[in-house]
SEMAR-362693 format. One record per residue (C-alpha): residue in one letter; x, y, z. Coordinates in Angstrom, 2 decimals. Example, Ala and Ser with C-alpha at 12.3 -4.5 7.8 and 13.67 -1.06 7.14 Angstrom:
+-----+---------+---------+---------+
| res |      c1 |      c2 |      c3 |
+-----+---------+---------+---------+
|   a |   12.30 |   -4.50 |    7.80 |
|   s |   13.67 |   -1.06 |    7.14 |
+-----+---------+---------+---------+
END
This chain:
+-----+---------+---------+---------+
| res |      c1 |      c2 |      c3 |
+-----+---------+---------+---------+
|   x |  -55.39 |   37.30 |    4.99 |
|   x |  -54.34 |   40.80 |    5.97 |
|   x |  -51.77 |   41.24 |    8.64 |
|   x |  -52.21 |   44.25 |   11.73 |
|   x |  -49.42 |   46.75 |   11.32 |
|   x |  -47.44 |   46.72 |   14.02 |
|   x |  -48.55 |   48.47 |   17.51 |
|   x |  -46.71 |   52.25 |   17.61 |
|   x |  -45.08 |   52.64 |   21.02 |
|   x |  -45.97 |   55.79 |   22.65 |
|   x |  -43.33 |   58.27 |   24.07 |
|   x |  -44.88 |   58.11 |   27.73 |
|   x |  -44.52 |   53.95 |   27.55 |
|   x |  -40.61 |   54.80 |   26.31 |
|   x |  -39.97 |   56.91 |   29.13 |
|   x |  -41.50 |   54.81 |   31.62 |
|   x |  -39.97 |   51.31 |   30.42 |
|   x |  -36.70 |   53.13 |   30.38 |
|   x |  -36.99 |   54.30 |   33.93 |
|   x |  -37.73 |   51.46 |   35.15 |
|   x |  -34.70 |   49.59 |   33.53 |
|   x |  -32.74 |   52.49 |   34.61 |
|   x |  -34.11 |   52.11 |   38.36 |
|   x |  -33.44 |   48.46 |   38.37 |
|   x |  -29.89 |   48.70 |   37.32 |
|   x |  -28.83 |   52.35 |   39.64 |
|   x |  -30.51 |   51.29 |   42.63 |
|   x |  -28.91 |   47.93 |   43.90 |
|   x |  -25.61 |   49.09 |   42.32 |
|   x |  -25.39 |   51.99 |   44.97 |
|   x |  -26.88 |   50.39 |   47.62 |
|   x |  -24.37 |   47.86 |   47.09 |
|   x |  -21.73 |   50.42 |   46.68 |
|   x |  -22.37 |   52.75 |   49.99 |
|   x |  -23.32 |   49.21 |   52.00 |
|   x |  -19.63 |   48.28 |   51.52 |
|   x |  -18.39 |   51.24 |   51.95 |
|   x |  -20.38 |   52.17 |   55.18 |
|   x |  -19.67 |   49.02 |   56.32 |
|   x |  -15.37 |   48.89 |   55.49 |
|   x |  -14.52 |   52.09 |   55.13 |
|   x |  -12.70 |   51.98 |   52.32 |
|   x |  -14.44 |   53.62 |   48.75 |
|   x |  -12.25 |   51.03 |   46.43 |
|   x |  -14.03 |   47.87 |   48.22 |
|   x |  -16.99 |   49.77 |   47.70 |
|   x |  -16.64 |   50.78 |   44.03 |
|   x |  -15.43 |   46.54 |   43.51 |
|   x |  -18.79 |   46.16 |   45.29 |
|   x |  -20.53 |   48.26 |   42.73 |
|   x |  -19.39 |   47.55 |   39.87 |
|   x |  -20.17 |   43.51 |   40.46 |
|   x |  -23.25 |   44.41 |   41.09 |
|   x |  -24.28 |   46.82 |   38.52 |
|   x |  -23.01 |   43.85 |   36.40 |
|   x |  -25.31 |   41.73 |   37.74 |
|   x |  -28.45 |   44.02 |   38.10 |
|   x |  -27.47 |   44.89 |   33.66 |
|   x |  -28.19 |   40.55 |   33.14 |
|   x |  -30.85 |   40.26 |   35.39 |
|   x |  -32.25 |   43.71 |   33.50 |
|   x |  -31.50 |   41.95 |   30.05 |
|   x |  -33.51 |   39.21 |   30.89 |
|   x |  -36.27 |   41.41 |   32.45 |
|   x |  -36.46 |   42.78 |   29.25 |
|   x |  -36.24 |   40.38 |   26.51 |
|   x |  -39.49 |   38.81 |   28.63 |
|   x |  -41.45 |   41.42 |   29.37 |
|   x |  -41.06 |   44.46 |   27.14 |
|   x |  -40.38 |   43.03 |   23.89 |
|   x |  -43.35 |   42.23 |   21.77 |
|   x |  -43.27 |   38.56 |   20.08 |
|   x |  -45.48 |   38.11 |   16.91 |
|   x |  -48.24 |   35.13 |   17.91 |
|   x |  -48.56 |   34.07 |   14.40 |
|   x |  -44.95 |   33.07 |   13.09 |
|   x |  -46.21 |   29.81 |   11.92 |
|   x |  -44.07 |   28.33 |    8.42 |
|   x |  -45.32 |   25.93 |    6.20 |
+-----+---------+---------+---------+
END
């Protein structure tokens, strides 16, 4: 039995997995961030806001990830 070599990933599907991740995580952190601070007026309830939710949005990312983009050998049977 001969085994595939392993798929190369291309610099266009690097860039583009990495944007999205990166739009994922910015996006609800500042709309989060000038929501709260719209909304109070104050930029430290804001940046609280933010921060809790970038937090957030970086698990639900990790999990995004570790699904979707990573590539799981089918054949990892041991006798």
């Amino acid at each position: 039995m001969t085994e595939n070599p392993p798929k190369k990933i291309t610099t266009k599907e690097i860039i583009a997995k990495g944007s999205l991740i990166a739009i994922l995580i910015s996006v609800p952190t500042l709309i989060a961030f000038f929501a709260i601070w719209v909304i109070t007026a104050d930029l430290i309830f804001g940046a609280i806001a933010g921060l809790i939710t970038n937090f957030l949005a970086l698990g639900i990312s990790f999990k995004i990830v570790n699904k979707k983009f990573t590539k799981k050998a089918k054949n990892d049977f041991e006798l």
